[in-house]
Backbone bond lengths (Angstrom), bond angles and torsions (degrees), N, CA, C in turn:
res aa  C-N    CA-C-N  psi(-1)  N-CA   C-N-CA  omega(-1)  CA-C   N-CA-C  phi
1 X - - - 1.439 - - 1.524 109.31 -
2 X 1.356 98.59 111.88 1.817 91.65 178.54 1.988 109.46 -89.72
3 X 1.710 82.85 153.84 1.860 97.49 -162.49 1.710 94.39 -74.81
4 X 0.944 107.14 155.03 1.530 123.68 165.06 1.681 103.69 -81.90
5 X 1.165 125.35 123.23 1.265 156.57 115.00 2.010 126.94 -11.65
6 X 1.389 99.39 88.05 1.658 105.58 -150.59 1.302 91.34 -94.05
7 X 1.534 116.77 147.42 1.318 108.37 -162.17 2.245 105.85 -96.64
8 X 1.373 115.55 149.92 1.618 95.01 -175.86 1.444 103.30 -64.97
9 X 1.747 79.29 166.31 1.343 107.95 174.63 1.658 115.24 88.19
10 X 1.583 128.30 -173.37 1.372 116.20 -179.21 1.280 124.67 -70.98
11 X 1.449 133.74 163.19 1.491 122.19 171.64 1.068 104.25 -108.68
12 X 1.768 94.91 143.90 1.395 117.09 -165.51 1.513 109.51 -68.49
13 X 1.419 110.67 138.29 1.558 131.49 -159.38 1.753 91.09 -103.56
14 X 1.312 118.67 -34.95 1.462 109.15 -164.98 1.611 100.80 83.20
15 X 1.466 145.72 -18.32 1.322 131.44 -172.35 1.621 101.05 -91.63
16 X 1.162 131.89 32.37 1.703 102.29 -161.26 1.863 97.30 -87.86
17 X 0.978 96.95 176.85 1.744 83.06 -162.29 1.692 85.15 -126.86
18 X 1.784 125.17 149.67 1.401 98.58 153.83 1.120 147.43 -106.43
19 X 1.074 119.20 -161.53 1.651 120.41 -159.36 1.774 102.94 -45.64
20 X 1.275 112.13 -78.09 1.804 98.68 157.22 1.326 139.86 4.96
21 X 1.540 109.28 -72.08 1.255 123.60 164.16 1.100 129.86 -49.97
22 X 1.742 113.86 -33.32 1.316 114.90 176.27 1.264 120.50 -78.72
23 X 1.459 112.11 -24.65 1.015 127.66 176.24 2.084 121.67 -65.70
24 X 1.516 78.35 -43.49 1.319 79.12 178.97 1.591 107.03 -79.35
25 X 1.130 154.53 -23.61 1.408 156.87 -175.33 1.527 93.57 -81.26
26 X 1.117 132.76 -21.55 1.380 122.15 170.66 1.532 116.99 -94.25
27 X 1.152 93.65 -15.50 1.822 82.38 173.33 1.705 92.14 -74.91
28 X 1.360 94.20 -72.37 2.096 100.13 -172.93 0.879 98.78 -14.76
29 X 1.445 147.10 -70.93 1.335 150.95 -137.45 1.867 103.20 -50.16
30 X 1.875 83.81 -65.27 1.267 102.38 -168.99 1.627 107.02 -64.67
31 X 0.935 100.96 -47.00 1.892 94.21 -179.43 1.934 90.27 -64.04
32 X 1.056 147.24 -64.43 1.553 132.44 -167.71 1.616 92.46 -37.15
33 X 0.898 121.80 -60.91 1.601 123.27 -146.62 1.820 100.04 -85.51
34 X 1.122 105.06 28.58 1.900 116.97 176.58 1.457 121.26 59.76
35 X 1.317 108.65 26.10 1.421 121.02 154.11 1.832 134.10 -57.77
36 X 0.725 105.40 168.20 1.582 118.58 178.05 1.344 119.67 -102.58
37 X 1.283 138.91 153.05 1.350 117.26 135.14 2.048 113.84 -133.35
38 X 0.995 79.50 125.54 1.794 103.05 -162.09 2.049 89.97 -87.83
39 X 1.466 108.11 114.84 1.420 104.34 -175.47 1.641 102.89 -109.44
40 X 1.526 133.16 -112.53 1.563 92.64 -173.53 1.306 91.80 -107.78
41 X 1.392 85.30 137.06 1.794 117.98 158.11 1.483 117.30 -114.37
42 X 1.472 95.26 136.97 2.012 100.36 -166.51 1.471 87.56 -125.40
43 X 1.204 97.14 130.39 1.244 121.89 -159.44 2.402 99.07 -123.33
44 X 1.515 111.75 133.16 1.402 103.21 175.23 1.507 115.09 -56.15
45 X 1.688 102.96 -172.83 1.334 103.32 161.10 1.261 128.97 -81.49
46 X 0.879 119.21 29.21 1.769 104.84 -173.76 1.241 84.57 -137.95
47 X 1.590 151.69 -48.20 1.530 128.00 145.93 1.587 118.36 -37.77
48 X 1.214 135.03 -10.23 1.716 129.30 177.29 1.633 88.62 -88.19
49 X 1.048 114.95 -52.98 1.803 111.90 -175.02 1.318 96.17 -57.00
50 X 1.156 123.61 -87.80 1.436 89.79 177.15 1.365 159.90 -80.59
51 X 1.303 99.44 24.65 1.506 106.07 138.46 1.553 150.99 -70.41
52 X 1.224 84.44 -20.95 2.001 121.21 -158.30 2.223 90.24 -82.30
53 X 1.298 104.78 -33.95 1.486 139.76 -159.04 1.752 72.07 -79.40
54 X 1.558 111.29 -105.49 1.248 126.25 -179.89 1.469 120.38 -17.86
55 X 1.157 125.70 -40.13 1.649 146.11 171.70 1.365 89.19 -57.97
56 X 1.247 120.80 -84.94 1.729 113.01 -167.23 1.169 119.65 -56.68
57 X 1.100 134.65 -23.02 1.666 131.23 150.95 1.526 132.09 -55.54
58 X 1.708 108.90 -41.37 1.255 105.31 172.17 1.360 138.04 -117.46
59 X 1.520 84.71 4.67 1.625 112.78 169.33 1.467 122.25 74.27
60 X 1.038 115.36 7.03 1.802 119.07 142.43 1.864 117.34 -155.91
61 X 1.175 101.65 -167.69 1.576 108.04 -169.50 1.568 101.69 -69.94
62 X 1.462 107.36 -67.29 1.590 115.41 -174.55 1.944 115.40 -53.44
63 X 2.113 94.31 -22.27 1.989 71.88 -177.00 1.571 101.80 -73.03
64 X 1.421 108.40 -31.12 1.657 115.74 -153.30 1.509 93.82 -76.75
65 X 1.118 134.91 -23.64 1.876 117.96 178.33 1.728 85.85 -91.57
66 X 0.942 133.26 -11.16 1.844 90.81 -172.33 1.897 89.24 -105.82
67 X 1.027 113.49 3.81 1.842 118.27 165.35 1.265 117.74 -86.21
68 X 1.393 109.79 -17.98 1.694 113.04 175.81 1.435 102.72 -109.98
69 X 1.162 130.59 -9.31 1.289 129.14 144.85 1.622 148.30 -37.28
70 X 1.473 85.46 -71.69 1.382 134.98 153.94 1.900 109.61 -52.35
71 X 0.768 94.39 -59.50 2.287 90.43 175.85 1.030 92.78 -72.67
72 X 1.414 153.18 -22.68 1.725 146.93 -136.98 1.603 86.58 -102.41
73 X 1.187 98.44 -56.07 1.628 107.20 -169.27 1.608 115.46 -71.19
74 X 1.492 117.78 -17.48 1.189 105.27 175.81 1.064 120.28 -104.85
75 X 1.533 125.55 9.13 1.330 172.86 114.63 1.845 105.98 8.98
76 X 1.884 73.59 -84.95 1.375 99.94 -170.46 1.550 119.08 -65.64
77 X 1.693 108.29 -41.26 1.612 112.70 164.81 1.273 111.63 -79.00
78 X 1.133 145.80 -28.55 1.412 137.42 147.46 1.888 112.90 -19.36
79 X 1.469 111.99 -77.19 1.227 108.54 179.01 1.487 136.26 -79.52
80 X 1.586 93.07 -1.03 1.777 88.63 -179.63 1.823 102.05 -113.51
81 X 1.447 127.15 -9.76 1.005 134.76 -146.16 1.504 99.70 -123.66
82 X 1.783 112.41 62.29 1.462 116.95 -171.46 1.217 109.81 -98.70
């Protein structure tokens, strides 16, 4: 009995979902789990400077706004929340 010959790489499942889909199951996620989604926001120049600042520290757009978020807010309950 000769063996069958498997072709490389993974075998196809038939589930792959596309790019869309993934997309959309990742927003849900994040909105289930009490997320946001912030679509365009135009922001001046002197918020882009410091963003551009924030970007090179945390190494993309989405870590550096939810890090200036995040300090803003503990910021703000820090000083009013004695």
């Amino acid at each position: 009995m000769e063996e069958k010959k498997r072709g490389r790489g993974r075998p196809v499942t038939g589930n792959a979902k596309t790019p869309t889909e993934r997309v959309q199951a990742s927003e849900a996620a994040i909105l289930a789990d009490g997320g946001q989604r912030l679509g365009t926001v135009r922001i001046g120049a002197e918020a882009s400077l410091a963003l551009e600042v924030l970007i090179a520290r945390y190494g993309s757009k989405k870590a550096a706004v939810e890090a200036a978020l995040i300090a803003h807010a503990k910021i703000i309950v820090g000083t009013n929340d004695k």
